[in-house]
N, C-alpha and C positions, 0 to 999 in steps of 0.2 A: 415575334419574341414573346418570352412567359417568365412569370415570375412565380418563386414556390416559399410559402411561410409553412412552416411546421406549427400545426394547431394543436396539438394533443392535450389532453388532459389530467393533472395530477391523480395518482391512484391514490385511494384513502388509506394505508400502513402509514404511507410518509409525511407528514406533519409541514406543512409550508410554513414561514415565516412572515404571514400576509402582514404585519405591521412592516415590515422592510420592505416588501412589496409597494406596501400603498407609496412608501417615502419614496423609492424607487422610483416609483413611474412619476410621483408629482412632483419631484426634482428635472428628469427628464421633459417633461411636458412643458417647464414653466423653464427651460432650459433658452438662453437667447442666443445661442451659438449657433446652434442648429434649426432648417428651417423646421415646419409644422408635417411635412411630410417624413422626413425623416425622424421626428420625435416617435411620431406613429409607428416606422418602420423598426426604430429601436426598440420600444418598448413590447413589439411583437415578440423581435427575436430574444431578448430577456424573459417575454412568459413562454415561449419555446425550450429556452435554454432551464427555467426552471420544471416545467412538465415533464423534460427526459433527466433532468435529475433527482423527481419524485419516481421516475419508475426505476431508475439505477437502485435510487435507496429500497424500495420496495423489494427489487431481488436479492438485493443483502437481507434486509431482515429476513426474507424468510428463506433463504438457508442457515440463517443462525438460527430460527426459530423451529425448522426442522431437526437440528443435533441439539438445541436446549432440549425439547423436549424429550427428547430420547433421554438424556443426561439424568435430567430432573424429575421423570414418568411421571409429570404431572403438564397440565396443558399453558404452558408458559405461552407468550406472547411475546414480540419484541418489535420494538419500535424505533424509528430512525427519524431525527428532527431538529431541528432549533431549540433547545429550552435553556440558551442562557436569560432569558426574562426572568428565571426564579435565582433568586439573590444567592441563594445560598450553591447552587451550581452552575455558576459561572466557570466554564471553564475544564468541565468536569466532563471527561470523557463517556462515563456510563454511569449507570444505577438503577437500582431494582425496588419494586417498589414488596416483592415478595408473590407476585405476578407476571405482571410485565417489568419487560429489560428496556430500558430507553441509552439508546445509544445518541451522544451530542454529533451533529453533523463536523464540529471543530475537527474530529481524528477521521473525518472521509472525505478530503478535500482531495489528495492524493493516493486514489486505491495504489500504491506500488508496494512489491516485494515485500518489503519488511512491513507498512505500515497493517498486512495484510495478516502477518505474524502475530504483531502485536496486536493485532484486532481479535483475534482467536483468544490472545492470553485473556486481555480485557473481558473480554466473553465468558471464560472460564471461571476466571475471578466471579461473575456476576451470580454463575451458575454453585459458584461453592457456598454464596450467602444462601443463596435459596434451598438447599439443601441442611448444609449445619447450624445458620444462624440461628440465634434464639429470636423469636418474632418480639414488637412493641408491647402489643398486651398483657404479656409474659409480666409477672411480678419483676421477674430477672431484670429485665428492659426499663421500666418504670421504675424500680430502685439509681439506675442508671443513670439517668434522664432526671427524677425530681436530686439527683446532688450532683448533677452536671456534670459527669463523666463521659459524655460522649465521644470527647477527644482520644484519649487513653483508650477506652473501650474499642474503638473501630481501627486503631491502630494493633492490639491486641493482636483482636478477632480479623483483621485481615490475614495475619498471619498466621494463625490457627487453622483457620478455614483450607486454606491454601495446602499446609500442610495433608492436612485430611482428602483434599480432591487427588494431591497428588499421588496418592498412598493409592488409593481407588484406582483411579486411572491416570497410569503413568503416563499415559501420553500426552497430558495436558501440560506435563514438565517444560518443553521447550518454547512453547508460547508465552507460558509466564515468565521465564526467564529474559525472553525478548521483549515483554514488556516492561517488566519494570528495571532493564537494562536501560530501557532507552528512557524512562523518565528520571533517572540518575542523569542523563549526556541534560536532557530538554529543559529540566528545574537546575541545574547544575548544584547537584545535592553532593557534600560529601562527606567530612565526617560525620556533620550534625543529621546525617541518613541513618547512620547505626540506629536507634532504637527501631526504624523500621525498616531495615535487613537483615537486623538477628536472628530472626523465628525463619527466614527466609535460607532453608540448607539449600534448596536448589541453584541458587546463585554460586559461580565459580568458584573455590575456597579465595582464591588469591586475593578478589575482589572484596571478600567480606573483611579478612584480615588487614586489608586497606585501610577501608572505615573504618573498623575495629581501632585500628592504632592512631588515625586521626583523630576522632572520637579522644579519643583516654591521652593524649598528648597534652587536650585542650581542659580534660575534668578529670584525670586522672585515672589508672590503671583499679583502685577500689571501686571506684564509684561508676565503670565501665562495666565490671564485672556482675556488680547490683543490679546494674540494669538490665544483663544479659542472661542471669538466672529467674528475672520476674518471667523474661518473656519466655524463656526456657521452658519453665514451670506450665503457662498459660498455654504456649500450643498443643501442650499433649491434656488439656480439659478434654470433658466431655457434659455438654448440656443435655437434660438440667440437672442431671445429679453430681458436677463440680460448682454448681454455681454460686456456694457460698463464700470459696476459695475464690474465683472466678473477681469475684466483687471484689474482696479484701486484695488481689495482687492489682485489679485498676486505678483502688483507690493511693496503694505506696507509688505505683508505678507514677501517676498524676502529678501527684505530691514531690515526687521527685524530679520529675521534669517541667514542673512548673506550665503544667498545663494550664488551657482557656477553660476555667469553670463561670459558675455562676450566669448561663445565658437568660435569664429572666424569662421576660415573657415568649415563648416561642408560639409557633403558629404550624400548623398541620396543614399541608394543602393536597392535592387531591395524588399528587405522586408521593405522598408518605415523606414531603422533604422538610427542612427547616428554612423559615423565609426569615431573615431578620435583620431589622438594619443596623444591628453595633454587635459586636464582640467582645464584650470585657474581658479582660485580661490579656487579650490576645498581643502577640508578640512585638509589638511595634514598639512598645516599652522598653527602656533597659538594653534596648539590642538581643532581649532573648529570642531566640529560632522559632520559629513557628512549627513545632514538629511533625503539625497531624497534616501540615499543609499540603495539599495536593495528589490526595491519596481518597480514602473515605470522608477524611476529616470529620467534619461534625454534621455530618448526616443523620435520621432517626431509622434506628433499626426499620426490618420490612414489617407493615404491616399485614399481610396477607399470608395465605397458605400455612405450612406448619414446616417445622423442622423436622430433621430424622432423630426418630426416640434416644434417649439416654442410650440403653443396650446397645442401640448400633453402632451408637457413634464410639462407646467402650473399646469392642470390638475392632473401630477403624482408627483408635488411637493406638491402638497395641501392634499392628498393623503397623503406623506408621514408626513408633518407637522400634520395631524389627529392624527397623529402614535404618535406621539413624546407626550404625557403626562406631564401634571405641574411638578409630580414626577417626571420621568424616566429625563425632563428637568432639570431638578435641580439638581438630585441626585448628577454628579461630577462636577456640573459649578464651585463652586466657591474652590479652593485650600485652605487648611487649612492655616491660617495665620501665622503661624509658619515659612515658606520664609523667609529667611535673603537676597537673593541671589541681585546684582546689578539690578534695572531698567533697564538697557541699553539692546543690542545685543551680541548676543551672542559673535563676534568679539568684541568688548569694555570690555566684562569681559573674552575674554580670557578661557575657557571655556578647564578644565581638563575633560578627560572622568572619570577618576577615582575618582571626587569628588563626585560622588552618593558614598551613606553609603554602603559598602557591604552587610551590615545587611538588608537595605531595600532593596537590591538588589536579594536576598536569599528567602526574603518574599515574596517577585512579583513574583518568578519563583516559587515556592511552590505552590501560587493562581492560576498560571497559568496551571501546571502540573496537581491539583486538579479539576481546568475547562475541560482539555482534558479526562479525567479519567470520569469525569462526562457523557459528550457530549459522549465519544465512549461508553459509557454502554446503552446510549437511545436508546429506539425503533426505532426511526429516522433515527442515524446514523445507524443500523443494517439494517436497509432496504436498506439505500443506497449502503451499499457497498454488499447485496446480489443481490440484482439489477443489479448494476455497474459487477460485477463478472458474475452472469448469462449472462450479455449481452456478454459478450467479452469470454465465453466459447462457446456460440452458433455463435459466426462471429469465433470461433477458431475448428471447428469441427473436428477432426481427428489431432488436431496440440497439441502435449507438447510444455510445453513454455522453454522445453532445447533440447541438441543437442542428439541427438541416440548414445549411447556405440556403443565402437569397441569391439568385444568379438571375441574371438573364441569357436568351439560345441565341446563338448567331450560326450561319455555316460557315467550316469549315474550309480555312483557303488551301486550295488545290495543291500547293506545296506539302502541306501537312497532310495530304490524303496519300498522294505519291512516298511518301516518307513511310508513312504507316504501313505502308504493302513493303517496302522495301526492310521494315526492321521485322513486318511478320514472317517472310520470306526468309530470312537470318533464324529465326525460331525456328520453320514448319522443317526448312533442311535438316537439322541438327534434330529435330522431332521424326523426322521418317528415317535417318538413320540411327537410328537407337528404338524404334519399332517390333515388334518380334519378329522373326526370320528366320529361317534355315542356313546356317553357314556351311557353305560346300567343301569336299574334298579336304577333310578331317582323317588325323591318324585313329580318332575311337571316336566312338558314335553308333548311328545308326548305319549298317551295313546299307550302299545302293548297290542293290540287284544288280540291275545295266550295268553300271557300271563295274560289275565285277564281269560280268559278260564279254564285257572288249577291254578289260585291265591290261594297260601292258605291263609286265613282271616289274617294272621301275619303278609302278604307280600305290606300289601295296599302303603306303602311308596316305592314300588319300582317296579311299573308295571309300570314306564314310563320312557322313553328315552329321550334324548338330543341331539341334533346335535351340536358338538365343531366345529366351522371353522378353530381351532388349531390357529397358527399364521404366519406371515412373515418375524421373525426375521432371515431366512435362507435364504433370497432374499438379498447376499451381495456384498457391495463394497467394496475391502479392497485394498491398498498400503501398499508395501514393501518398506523398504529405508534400504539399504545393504550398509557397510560402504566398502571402498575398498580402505582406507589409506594405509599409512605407515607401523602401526604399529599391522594392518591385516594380513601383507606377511604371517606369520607362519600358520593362520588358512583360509584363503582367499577361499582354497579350499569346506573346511568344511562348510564355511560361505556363500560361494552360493548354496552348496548343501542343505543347509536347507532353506537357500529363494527359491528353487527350489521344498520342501517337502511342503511348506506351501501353492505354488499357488498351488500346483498339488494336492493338498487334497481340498483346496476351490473349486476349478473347479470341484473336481470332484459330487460336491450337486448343481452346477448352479451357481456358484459365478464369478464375475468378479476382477481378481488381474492385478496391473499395479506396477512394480517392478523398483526404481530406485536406484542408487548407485551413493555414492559419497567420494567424499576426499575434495579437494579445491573447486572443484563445484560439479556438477550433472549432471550424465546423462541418459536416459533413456534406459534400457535393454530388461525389458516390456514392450510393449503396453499392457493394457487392452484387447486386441480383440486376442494379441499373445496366442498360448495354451503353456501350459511347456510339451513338448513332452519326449520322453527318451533320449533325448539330454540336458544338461546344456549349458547353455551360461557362460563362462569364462572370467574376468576380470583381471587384474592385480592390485596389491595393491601401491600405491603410492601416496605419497603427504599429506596435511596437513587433518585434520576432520571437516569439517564445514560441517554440514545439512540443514543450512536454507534453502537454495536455495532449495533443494530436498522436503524441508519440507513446502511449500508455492506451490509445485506443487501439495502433497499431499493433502493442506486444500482443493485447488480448486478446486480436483478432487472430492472428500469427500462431499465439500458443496454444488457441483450442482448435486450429484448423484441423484434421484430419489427412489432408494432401501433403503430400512427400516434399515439395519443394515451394519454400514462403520465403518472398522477395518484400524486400521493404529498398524505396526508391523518394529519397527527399531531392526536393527540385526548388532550389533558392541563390541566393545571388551571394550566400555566404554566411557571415557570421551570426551566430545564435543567443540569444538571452537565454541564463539560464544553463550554462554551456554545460556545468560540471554535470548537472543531474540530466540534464538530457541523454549528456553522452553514457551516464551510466546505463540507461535504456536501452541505449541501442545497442550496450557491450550485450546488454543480456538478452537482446533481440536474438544480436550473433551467435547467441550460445543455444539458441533453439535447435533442435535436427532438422537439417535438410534448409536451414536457412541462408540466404545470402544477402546483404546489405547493399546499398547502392546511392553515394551522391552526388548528385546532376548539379554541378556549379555552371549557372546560367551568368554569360555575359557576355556585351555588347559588341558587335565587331568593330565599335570602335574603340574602345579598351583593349583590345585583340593589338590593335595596330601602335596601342604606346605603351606598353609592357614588354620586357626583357622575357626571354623564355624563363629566366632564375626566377623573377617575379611572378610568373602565372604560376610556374611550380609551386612556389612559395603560399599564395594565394588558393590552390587547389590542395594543398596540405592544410590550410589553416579551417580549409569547407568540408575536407571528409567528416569532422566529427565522430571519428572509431567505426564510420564505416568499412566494410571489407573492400567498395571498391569507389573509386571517384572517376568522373567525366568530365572535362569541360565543354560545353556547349555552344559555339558562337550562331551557330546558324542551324535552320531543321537538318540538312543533313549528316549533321555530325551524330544525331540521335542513331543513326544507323549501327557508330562504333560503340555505342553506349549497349547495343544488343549482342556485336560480338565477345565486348569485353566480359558483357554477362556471361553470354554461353559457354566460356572458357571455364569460368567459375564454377559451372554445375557439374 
């Protein structure tokens, strides 16, 4: 018997969190639950589990660091890590320092679909300061900064910037959309979002006119409008030759929204951010909104690098004013008049967050959900994030994006070996007939000689041949996901003998199986390149059932394969933590080409024998999880029907 820890070692792009570390391992160690070998053994597979997820982060950065720089033609950096330590980005998905892009590890906990969308917008956004912002040292900046406008200012200029990136390159439009779609759902922002979705035309009209009218219900259709001509006005600048305007519309703009001024002493630290422990003025008071909250907020301009000159950026304002249409301008300038809300500042009416109508509140997040829903069906977003995906599997080459199982080898009982030939045997048939070949005695084709030699006059329709190239639906990629919870212990054995039956039958037509198991997380037992020898790999059963993780190693593997036909086959005794999002997974596993789905509901024959057939129906409906096909398993040889049910499918 052998045991296997994954050693590997963090790459230097991705920034560890060794102060959570140290806590980590000396909470574990000083731990009285568990004995002293097992302390040892966990705190392996946690520095395992964080060294494959410094190289995961390391091939993100640098495919975003490969299109910044292209974006920005200057030699940007980008960096992926932990820096909620600094007080003032807590929480804060990215930021640039006018150099390097620091990405917070918070928004890649779940590379899926969307968050992969949004990852790009995020991106993009970082990419637009770096280009148009006005940097720190700038008089511009320091006027800013010594009368405390930061707030005002970053909400502005995010949407200035924005504007301008998208005018350049229209592509970046659907990324930003999908981001700050979803931090309207995540912050649950809504009227009091208007001042920072006005400058924002890319967003759906319908969605702005939402806000728009929440907004002005609560302050009023004048005082709505005020506010929507400052920013109006402000995105179509250009630095530094608007910047005296530039000033004067941050400062009404402030004034009017009863922004956080006066941060006193601030502190500069080595990422260009603000460290500080109090916020005057800030919104806690009064019940006024915190507007800049959650966006730039009060961050210090970049200090590095340079912006693009006055002239160009002229140039890419007129540009984008081209863009801007009588329509598309109109569409939500003016708020429905229906406003009762005070004239004044938001401080002067005192300003309840709860005085938006639930009901309108309900409707905006509807429009909005049905915008994402939209946006992730387009061909667009599909590109991007196969794109985004491919790139960061090919910088990931030989790396799962979890840590390697500890297992110990046993051999193989002789039942499971007999099994194994018998469900390969169900493959290799259905494989040599679908092979290329000759099909005889065709009415067109290729003429046979001979056979036209001794034709008898009845035979004319069938004295020619065809060449079938048969097909490639046996050139496969297929993933295992073995569950190895809790409530496995009884069958655990059973349950990797047959994840055991299923690679060793695939492999044995040329298929490639990559086999993971999971409880609370996942971990890797197969690699794809492993053979399933006459040895099993053995797991322990423990801990709660959640797949996603496992099941997001699966899409990735599945969606860059190159072979015709990708199988994914989960093998569990049933119900899943997590259900909604998993199964979303696996709809969009389904939706791969050339794929087929597959779950193996393992149970006992003694539950076999006190179960109604309505109830095991019942129970193997409740285990598919939107897979295409399900199996129940009492014993090895039922794995046999589990092969033909497949083959049907291809």
């Amino acid at each position: 018997m052998g045991r296997r820890v994954s050693r590997q070692k963090p790459t230097k792009r991705a920034i560890s969190d060794l102060a959570g570390w140290n806590d980590l391992s000396h909470e574990v160690r000083n731990s009285s639950s568990v004995s002293w070998s097992d302390r040892e053994l966990l705190i392996e597979e946690i520095r395992a589990e964080r060294a494959v997820e410094a190289k995961k982060f390391d091939a993100i950065a640098g495919v975003y660091q490969v299109a910044d720089r292209i974006l920005t033609q200057s030699s940007v950096d980008v960096k992926i890590g932990n820096f909620n330590h600094l007080a003032s980005n807590s929480g804060t998905p990215a930021w640039n320092d006018g150099k390097s892009i620091y990405f917070n590890t918070n928004v890649l906990k779940e590379l899926t679909d969307e968050t992969i969308v949004s990852l790009n917008g995020i991106n993009y956004h970082e990419v637009a300061h770096i280009i148009f912002s006005p940097r720190l040292n700038g008089e511009f900046c320091q006027k800013v900064i010594k009368q405390g406008l930061l707030t005002g200012f970053n909400i502005l200029e995010d949407q200035r910037i924005e504007t301008l990136l998208i005018s350049r390159f229209p592509s970046t439009e659907l990324p930003l959309t999908k981001a700050v779609l979803s931090y309207i759902l995540e912050n649950d922002r809504g009227g009091d979002s208007f001042p920072l979705i006005r400058g924002r035309r890319y967003i759906p009209v319908e969605i702005r006119k939402q806000i728009s009218n929440e907004f002005a219900k609560v302050f009023g259709a004048n005082f709505t409008n005020t506010i929507a001509s400052l920013v109006d006005e402000y995105r179509t600048l250009a630095f530094p030759v608007d910047s005296d305007r530039a000033l004067e519309i941050i400062i009404e703009f402030s004034k009017l929204l009863n922004l956080p001024i006066n941060f006193g002493d601030e502190q500069v630290d080595e990422l260009g951010e603000y460290e500080v422990e109090s916020t005057p003025n800030s919104a806690d008071t009064n019940g006024t909104p915190k507007c800049g909250e959650g966006m730039c907020g009060t961050r210090l301009p970049l200090k590095s690098g340079r912006n693009e000159s006055g002239t160009k950026q002229k140039s890419q304002v007129e540009r984008a004013k081209a863009g801007d249409t009588e329509a598309e301008s109109n569409a939500d300038s003016d708020p429905d008049e229906s406003g009762t809300g005070n004239q004044g500042t938001w401080a002067e009416k005192q300003f309840n967050p709860n005085a938006v109508d639930k009901e309108v509140s309900d409707e905006l997040a509807e429009l909005v959900k049905s915008a994402i829903d939209d946006l992730m069906k387009s061909s667009v977003a599909k590109q991007e994030v196969r794109k985004v995906r491919s790139a960061i599997r090919a910088s990931m080459v030989g790396v799962i994006g979890c840590a390697n199982a500890n297992y110990t080898t046993h051999s193989v009982d002789m039942e499971y070996r007999t099994v194994a030939k018998a469900f390969s045997e169900e493959l290799t048939e259905l494989l040599i007939y679908n092979d290329p070949s000759w099909n005889m005695y065709n009415p067109t084709g290729k003429l046979n000689v001979q056979r036209t030699m001794n034709m008898d006059p009845n035979d004319i329709n069938s004295i020619f041949d065809r060449w079938d190239t048969g097909n490639d639906k046996f050139d496969i990629e297929a993933v295992i996901l073995l569950d190895n919870s809790g409530s496995m212990s009884y069958i655990i054995k059973q349950a990797i003998q047959n994840a055991w039956v299923i690679k060793r039958a695939i492999e044995e037509i040329g298929g490639r199986v990559t086999v993971f198991v999971f409880d609370d997380n996942a971990r890797l037992l197969y690699d794809g390149d492993d053979k399933a020898d006459t040895m099993y790999r053995a797991v322990g059963a423990t801990g709660g059932t959640d797949p996603f993780k496992a099941l997001i190693e699966a899409e990735n593997i599945l969606a860059e394969s190159n072979r015709a036909t990708k199988l994914l086959f989960t093998v569990s005794d049933g119900q899943w933590n997590s259900k909604d999002k998993c199964e979303e997974v696996v709809q969009r596993i389904n939706a791969l080409d050339g794929a087929v789905t597959n779950a193996v509901l393992l149970l006992s024959e003694y539950w076999q024998s006190r179960m109604s057939p309505a109830q095991l129906a019942e129970q193997a409906k409740d285990a598919q999880h939107k897979c295409q096909q399900v199996s129940v398993v009492y014993k090895s040889a039922d794995l046999v029907g589990v092969a033909r049910k497949l083959m049907r499918g291809l």
